[in-house]
C-alpha positions as CSV (number, residue, x, y, z in Angstrom):
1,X,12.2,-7.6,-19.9
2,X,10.1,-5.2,-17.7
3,X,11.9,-4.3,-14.8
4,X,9.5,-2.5,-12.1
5,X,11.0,-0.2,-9.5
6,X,12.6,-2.2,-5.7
7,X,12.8,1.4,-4.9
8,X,9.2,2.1,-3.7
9,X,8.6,3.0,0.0
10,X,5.7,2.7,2.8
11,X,4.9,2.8,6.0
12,X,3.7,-0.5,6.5
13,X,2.8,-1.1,10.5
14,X,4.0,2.4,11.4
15,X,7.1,1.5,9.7
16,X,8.8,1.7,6.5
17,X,8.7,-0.7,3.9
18,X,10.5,-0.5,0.5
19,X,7.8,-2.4,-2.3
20,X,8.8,-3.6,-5.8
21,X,6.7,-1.5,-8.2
22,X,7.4,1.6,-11.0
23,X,7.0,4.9,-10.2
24,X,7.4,11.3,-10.9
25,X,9.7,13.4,-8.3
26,X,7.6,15.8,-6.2
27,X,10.0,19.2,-5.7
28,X,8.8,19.9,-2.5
29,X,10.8,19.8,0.4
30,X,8.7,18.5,3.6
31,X,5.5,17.3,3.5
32,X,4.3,17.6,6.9
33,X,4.5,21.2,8.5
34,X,6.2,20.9,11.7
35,X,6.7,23.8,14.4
36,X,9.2,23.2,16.7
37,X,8.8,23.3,20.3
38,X,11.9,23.9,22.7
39,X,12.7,21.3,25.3
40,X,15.8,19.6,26.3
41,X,13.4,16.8,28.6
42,X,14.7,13.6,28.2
43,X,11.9,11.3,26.4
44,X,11.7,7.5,26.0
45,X,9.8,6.3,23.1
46,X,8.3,2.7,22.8
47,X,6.2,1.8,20.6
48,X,2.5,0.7,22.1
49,X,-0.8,-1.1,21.2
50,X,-4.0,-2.3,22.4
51,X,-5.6,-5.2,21.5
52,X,-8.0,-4.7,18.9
53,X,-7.2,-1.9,17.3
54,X,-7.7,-1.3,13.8
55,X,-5.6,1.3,12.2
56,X,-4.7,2.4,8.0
57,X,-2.0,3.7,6.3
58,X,-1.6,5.7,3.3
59,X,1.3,6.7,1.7
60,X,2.5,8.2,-1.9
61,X,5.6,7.8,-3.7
62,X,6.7,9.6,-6.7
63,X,9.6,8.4,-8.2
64,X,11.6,8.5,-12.1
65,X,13.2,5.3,-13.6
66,X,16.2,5.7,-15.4
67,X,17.9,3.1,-17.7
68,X,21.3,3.1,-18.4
69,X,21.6,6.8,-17.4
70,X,18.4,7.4,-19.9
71,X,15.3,8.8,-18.3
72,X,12.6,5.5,-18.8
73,X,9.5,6.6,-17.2
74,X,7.5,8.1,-14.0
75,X,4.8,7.2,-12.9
76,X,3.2,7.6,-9.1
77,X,2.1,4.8,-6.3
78,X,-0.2,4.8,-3.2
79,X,0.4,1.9,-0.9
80,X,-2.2,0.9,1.0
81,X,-2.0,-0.8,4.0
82,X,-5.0,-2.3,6.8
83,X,-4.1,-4.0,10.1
84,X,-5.2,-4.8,13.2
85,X,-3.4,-5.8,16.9
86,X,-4.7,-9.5,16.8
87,X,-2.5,-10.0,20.3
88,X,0.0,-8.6,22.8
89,X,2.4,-10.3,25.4
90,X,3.5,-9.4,28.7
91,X,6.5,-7.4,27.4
92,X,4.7,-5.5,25.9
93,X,5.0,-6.9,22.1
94,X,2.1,-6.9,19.9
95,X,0.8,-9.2,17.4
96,X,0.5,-7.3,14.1
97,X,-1.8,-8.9,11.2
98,X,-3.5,-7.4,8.0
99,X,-3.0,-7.1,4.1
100,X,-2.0,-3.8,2.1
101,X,-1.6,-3.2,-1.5
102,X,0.5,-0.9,-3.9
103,X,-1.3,0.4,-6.7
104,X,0.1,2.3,-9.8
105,X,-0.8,5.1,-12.1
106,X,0.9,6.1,-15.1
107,X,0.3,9.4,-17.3
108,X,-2.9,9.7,-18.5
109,X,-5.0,7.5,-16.0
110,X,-7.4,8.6,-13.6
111,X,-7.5,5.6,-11.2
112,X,-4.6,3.9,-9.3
113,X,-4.3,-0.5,-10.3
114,X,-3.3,-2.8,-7.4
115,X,-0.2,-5.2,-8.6
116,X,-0.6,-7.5,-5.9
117,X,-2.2,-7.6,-2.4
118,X,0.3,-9.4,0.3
119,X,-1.0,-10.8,4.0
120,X,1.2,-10.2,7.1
121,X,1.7,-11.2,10.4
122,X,4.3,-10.7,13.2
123,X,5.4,-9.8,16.5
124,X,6.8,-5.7,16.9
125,X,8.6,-5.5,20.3
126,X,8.6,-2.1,22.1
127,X,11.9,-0.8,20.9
128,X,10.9,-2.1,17.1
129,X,12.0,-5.3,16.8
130,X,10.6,-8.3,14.5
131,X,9.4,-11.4,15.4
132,X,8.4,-13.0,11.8
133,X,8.2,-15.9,10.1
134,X,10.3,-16.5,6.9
135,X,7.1,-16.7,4.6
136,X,6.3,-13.1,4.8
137,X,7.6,-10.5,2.0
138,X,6.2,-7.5,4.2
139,X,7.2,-5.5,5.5
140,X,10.0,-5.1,3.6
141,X,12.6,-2.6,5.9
142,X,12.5,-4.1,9.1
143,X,13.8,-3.3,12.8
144,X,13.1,0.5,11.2
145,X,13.8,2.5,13.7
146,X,15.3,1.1,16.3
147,X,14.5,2.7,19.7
148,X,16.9,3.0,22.1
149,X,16.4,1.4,25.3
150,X,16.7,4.4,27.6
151,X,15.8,8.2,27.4
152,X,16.8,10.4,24.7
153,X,17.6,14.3,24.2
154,X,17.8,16.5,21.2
155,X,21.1,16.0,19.4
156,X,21.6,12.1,20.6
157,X,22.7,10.2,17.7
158,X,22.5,6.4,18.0
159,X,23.1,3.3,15.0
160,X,21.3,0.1,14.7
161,X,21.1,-3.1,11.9
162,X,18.2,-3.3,9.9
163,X,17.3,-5.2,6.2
164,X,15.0,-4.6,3.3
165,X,13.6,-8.1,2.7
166,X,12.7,-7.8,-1.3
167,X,10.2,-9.7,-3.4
168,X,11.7,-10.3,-6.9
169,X,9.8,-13.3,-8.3
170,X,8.0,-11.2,-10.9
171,X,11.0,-9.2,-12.0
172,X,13.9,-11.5,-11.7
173,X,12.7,-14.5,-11.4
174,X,14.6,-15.0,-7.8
175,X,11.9,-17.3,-5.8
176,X,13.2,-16.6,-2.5
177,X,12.7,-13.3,-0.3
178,X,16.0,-11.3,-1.1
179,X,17.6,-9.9,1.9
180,X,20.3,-7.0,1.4
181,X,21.5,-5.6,5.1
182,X,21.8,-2.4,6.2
183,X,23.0,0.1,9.2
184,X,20.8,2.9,9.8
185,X,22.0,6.2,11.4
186,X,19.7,8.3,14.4
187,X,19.2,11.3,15.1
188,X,16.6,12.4,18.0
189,X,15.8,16.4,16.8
190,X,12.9,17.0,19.7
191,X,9.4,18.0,20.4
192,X,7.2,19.6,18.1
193,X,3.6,20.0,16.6
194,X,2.1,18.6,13.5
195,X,-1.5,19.5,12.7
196,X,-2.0,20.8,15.8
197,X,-1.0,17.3,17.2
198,X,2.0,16.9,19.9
199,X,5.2,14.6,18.0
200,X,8.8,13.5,18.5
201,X,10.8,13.9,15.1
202,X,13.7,11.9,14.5
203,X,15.9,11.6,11.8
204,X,16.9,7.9,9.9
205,X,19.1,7.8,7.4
206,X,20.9,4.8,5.5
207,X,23.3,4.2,2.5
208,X,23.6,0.7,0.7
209,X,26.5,-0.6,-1.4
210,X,25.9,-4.3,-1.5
211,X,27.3,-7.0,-3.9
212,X,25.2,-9.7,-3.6
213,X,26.1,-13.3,-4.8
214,X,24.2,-15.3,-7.7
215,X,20.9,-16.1,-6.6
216,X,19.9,-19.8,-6.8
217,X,16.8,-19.4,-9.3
218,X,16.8,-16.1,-11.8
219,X,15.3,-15.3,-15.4
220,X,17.2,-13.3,-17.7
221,X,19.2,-11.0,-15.5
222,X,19.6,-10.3,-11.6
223,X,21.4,-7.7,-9.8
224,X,25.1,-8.1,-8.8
225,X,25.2,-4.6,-7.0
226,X,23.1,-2.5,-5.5
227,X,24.1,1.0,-4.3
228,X,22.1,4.3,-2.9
229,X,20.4,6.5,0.2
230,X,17.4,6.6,2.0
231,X,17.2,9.5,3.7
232,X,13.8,9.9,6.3
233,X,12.0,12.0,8.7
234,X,9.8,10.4,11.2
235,X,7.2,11.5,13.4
236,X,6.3,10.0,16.6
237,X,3.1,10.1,18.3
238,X,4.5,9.3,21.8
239,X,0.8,9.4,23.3
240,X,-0.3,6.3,20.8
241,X,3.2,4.7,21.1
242,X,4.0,4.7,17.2
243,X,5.1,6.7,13.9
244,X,2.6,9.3,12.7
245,X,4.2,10.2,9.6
246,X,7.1,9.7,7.8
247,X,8.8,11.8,4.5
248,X,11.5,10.6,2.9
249,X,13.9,11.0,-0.7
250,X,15.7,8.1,-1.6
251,X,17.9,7.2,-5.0
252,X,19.2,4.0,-5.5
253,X,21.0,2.2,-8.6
254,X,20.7,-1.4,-9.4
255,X,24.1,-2.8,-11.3
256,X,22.4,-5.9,-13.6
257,X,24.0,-9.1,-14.3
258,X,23.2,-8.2,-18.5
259,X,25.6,-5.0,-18.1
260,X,22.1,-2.6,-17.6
261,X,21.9,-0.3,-14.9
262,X,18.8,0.8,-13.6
263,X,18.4,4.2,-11.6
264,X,15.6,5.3,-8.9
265,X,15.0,8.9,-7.4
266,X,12.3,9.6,-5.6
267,X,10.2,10.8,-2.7
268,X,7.9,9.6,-0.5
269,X,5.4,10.6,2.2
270,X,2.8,8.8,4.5
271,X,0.1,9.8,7.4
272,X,-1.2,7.2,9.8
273,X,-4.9,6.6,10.5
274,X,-6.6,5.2,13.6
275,X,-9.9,3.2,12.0
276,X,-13.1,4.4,12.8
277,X,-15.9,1.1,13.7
278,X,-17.8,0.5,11.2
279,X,-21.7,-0.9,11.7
280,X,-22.0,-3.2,8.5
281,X,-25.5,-4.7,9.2
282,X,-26.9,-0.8,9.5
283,X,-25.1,0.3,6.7
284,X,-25.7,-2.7,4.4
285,X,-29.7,-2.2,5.3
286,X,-29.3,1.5,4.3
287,X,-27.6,1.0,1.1
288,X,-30.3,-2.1,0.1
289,X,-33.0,0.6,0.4
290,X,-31.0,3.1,-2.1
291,X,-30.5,0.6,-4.7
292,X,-33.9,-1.7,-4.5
293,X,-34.9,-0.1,-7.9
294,X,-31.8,-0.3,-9.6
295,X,-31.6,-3.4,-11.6
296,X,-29.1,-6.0,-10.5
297,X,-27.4,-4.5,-8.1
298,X,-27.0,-6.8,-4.8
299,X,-25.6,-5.5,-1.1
300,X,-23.9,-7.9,1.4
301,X,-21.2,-7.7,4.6
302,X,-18.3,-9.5,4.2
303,X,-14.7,-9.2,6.3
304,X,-13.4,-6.3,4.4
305,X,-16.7,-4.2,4.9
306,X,-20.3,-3.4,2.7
307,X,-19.8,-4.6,-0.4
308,X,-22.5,-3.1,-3.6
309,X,-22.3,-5.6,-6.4
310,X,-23.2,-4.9,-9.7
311,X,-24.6,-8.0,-11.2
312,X,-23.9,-8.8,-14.8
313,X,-22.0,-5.4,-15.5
314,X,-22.4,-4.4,-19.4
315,X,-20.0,-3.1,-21.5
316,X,-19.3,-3.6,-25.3
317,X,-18.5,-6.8,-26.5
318,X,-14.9,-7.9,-25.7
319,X,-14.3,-4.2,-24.0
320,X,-14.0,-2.4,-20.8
321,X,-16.0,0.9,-22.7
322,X,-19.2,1.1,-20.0
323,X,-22.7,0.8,-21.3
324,X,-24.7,3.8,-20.9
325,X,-27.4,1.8,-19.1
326,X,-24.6,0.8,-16.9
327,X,-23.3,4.4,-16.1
328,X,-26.5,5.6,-15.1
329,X,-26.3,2.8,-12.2
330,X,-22.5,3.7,-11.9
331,X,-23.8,7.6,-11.5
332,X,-26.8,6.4,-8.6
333,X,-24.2,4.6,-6.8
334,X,-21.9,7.5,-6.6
335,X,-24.3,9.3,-4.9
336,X,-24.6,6.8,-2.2
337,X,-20.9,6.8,-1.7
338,X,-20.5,10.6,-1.3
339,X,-22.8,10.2,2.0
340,X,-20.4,7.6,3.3
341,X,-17.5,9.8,4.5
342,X,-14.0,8.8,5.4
343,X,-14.4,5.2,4.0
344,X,-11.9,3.8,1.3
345,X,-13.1,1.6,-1.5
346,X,-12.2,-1.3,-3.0
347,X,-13.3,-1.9,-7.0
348,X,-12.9,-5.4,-8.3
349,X,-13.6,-6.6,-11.6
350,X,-14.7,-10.5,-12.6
351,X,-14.9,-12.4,-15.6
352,X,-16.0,-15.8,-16.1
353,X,-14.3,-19.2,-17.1
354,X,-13.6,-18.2,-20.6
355,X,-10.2,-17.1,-23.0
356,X,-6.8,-17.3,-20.8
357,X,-5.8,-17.0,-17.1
358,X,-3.9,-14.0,-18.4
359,X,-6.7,-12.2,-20.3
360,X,-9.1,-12.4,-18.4
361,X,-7.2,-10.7,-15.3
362,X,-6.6,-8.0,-17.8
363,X,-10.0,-7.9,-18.9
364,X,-11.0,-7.9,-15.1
365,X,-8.9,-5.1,-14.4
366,X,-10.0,-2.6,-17.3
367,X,-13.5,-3.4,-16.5
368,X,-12.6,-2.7,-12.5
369,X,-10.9,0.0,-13.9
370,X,-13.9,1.9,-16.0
371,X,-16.0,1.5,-12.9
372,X,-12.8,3.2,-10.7
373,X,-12.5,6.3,-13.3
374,X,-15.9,6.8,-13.8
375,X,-16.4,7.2,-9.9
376,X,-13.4,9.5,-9.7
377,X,-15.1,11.3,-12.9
378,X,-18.3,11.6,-10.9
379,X,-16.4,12.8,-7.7
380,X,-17.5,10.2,-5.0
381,X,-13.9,9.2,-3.7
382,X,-10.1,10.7,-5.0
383,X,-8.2,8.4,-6.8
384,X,-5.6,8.1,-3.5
385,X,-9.0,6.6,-1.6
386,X,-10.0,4.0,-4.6
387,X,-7.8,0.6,-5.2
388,X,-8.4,-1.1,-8.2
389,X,-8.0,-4.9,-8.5
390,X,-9.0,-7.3,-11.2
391,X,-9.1,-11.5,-10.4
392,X,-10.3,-12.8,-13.5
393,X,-12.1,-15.8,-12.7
394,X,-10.8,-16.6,-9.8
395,X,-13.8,-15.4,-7.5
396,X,-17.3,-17.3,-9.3
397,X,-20.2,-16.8,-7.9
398,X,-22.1,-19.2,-9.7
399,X,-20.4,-22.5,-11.6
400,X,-19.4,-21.8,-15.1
401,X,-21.7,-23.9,-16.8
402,X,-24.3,-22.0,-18.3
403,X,-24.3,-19.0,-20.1
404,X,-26.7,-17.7,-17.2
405,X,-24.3,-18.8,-14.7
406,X,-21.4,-17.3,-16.4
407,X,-23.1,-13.9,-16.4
408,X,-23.5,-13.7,-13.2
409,X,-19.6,-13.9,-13.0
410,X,-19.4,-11.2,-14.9
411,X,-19.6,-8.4,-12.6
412,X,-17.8,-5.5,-10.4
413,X,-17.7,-5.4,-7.0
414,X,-17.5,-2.1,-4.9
415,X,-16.7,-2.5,-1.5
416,X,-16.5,0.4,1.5
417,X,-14.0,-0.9,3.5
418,X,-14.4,-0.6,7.2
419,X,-10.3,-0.4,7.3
């Protein structure tokens, strides 16, 4: 059995999420250079949105896996995460929807491969709250932090529930969310500036020792005690009404059922964006006339963005090893890209209706993934601004009926995404 790490964090809706996934510790202490600023004003923080508003998140989280007090592995994560305020209410909740991803490198790989790509939606009151519905896995720490309903001071120290609401289908084989509570500890520590940017930092810090009972579905083994710290800096933007950034270094041990023990220590670090409007009909136009000589390439707008498809993509028979025909496109492309600033992308990979369910997602995925390196290779995005994602057959374009048809399925998607 596999077991992937519960341990990683994000900041998933301006707050922090713990994700399911494996993970290398960075020895750094702070990641965001704060300068303090001297004031003993009273301040009351609530968090704030318009409707509309787009915003994106990005955070990275390094972390080793040991295994029975044996190192296992590291490897590192960046979570992605896109929402917009669909709604707000009279007092002053908002209506939070979007999707976000965690993808993983391990040694050796250039480009970061989504696991799984989760849709969320629910109401965040002003002192950080949850309304939600019991479908949803994310965000996974919730009621993190909890704002005081009155006016704080450097020094005040204040306590408040919370729960990390896990998703453990894949590695225990538990089908329903997994809930372990906890009690987090405040600590407001005052005004300051971040990157020239005015910020409230406050301190949030939690410990978990939790024996949890026999779940009703499992496979193989499932945790009968869970035990560790979170320790966390956040910054709040009190002119936007929400987190900034947040750091954190965490270590927690799962106790399993089989008599294994499984260790996490980590760190993690994430920085807000507000999305910048994006004018897909322009941009689609402009990127038709950059590739109208390169052969099978297509453009078109969807929801996500401006998506450049490359029509039956080539690569040796059976293999995700890229056709030189097919890197020259690959190498035109990246051009394009490199005069479309401060846009993430998306690569997916497609197969047709051929072999298993569970090769041809990995066949989809190292073909995704070629594209993905060979981008990073030619320098048109980092590897922290590409996600890599591979759906097998699950996306035709074209009925798999005919060998024609089924090439057509055969192809890579890049996609600029507007957030």
């Amino acid at each position: 059995m596999h077991i992937k790490s519960p341990a990683v964090k994000m900041l998933f809706f301006f707050h922090l999420s713990i994700f399911l996934l494996p993970l290398t510790l960075p020895v750094h202490a702070e990641y965001v250079p704060f300068i303090p600023v001297l004031s003993g004003d009273p301040v009351l923080l609530r968090f704030h949105y318009i409707k509309g508003d787009k915003y994106r998140v990005i955070s990275s989280v390094d972390e080793d896996v040991y295994i029975n007090q044996r190192y296992s592995h590291s490897a590192r994560i960046v979570n992605r995460i896109a929402f917009s305020v669909k709604d707000t209410r009279d007092d002053g909740a908002a209506l939070l929807n979007g999707d976000f991803s965690t993808s993983v490198k391990y040694g050796g790989a250039a480009s970061y491969l989504t696991d799984r790509i989760y849709k969320s939606e629910y109401w965040l009151l002003p002192n950080g709250s949850y309304e939600i519905a019991p479908q949803y896995y994310m965000p996974t720490v919730r009621n993190v932090p909890s704002l005081p309903e009155t006016p704080i001071k450097p020094g005040d120290k204040w306590s408040a529930p919370a729960e990390e609401r896990h998703d453990f289908r894949d590695d225990f084989g538990i089908a329903e969310p997994y809930v372990i509570p906890v009690d987090v500890n405040y600590e407001y520590e005052g005004q300051g500036i971040m990157d020239g940017q005015n910020v409230h930092r406050l301190r949030a810090s939690y410990t978990v020792f939790y024996r949890p009972g026999r779940p009703l579905s499992w496979r193989i083994a499932y945790p009968v005690q869970i035990a560790g710290y979170s320790d966390q800096i956040l910054y709040w933007d009190a002119q936007k009404g929400g987190l900034a950034a947040y750091e954190e270094r965490f270590r927690f041990t799962f106790d399993l059922s089989d008599g294994r023990t499984v260790e996490y220590r980590g760190a993690a670090a994430s920085r807000v964006t507000e999305a910048e409007l994006m004018d897909r009909s322009r941009l689609a136009e402009e990127i038709k006339e950059a590739v109208k000589d390169i052969k099978d390439v297509s453009v078109k707008t969807d929801e996500q963005g401006v998506t450049i498809s490359l029509d039956r993509v080539q690569f040796l028979a059976d293999s995700s090893i890229l056709l030189l025909s097919e890197k020259e496109k690959i190498a035109s492309i990246s051009e394009i890209l490199k005069n479309i600033k401060n846009r993430d992308i998306l690569v997916s990979g497609h197969t047709a209706l051929a072999g298993t369910a569970s090769a041809r997602k990995q066949l989809s995925e190292d073909r995704a993934r070629a594209v993905a390196d060979y981008l990073i290779e030619l320098g048109a995005r980092k590897a922290e601004a590409i996600t890599v994602i591979g759906y097998g057959a699950e996306k035709p374009v074209a009925p798999n009926d005919t060998e024609s048809n089924m090439a057509k399925n055969r192809r890579v998607e890049i996609t600029i995404l507007e957030n």
